[in-house]
N, C-alpha and C positions, 0 to 999 in steps of 0.2 A: 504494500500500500504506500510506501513510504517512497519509492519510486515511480508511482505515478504521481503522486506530489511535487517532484523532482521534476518530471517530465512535463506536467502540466504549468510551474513559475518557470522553467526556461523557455517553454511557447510561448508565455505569456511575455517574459523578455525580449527574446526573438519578433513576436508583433508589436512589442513598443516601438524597440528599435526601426523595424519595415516600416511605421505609419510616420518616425520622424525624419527617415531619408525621403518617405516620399512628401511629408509635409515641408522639407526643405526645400525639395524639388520644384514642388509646388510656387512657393513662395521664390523660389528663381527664374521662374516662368511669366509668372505676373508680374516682375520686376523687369524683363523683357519684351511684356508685351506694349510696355511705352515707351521704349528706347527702341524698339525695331523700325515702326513708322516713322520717326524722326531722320534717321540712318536712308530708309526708302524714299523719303522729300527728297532729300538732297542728293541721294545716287540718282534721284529719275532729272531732278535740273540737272546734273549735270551730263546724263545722256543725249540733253538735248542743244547744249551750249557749243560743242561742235558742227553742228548741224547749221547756226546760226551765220547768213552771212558775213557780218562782220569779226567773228571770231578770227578769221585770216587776217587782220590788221594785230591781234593779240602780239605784243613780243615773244618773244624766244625763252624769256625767262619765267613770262607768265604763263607762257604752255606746259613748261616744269610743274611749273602751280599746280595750275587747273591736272594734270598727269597724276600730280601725288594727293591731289584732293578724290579724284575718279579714283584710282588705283587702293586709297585706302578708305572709300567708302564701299565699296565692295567687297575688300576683305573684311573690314567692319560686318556688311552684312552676313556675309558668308558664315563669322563665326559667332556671330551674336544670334544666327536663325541655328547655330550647331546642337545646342542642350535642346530644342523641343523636335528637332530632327534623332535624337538621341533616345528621344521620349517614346516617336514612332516607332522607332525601329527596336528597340528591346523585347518588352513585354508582346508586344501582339502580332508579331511577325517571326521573332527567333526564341521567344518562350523565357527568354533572359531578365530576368527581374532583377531591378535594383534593392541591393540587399547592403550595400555596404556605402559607408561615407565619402569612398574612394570618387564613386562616380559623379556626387553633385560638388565635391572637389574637383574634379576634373573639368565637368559643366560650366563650374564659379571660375576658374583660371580661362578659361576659354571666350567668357562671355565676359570679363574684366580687360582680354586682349581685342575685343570687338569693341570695347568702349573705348580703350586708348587709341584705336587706329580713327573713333568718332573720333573722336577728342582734335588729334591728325588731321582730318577731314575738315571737320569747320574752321580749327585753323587756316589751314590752308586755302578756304574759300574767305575768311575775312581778308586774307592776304589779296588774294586776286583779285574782289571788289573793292575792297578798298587803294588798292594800286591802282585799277581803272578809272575811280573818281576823283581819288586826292594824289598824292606825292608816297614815293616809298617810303620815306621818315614817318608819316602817317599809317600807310599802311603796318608798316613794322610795328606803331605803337600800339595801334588798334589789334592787331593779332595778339601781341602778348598781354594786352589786358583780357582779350577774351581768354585768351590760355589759361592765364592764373587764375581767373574765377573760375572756370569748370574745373583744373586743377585744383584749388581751395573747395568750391562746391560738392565735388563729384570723389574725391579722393581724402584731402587733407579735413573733412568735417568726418568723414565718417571712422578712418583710420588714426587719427590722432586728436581730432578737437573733443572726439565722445569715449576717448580710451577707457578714461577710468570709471565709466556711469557704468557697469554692470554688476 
């Protein structure tokens, strides 16, 4: 009797643990599903800002730009859509359940690299609008202000300003 007891608090452990990977999960998905569309705005302009006659007067340096703005809003999306592509394909295609903390670690590191290449991305587009209206001393200054607030915003509030509140 004494080991069905045994067997029945390590099920019981085993489902805590299964319900808070997948409530991490969860809650990495939802944190997701407002940063993906933001990421989609700005990949779909800029699919279209080639396309745009006067883009050929663009300099040489601002094609760099707009290059690593396109280039890392894509990878951006690519890995910021990766954990609920992760989601699909486990459980209800390969029978593979998430059981372990490993994988919405993996998910968090992956969707952290899709926000740095956002991060990247807008950058890089305040650079190039702002180069095309004002002067590059402007432009440069307006990019790193935007930087530092999503950096302080998006990084340094939640990694360092709330360390110790837990």
């Amino acid at each position: 009797m004494n080991s069905e007891s045994d067997e029945s608090v390590d099920s019981t452990a085993r489902d805590d643990k299964t319900q808070e990977i997948d409530d991490q999960f969860r809650s990495l998905m939802e944190g997701l599903r407002t940063t993906i569309p933001g990421v989609m705005v700005l990949f779909s302009f800029l699919l279209i800002l080639p396309l745009q006659a006067t883009f050929a007067e663009v300099s040489t340096s601002n094609t760099v730009v707009f290059y690593l703005a396109f280039s890392s809003a894509a990878l951006s999306s690519v890995l910021l859509i990766a954990p609920s592509v992760h989601q699909r394909v486990r459980a209800p295609i390969s029978g593979i359940r998430r059981r372990t903390m490993r994988h919405v670690m993996v998910a968090t590191k992956i969707a952290v690299a899709g926000t740095v290449l956002f991060i990247v991305s807008i950058a890089s587009v305040v650079y190039l609008v702002s180069s095309l209206v004002f002067s590059d001393p402007v432009a440069m200054a307006a990019t790193t202000a935007m930087s530092g607030v999503a950096g302080w915003a998006w990084f340094y509030l939640p990694l360092v300003h709330w360390r110790g509140e837990e």
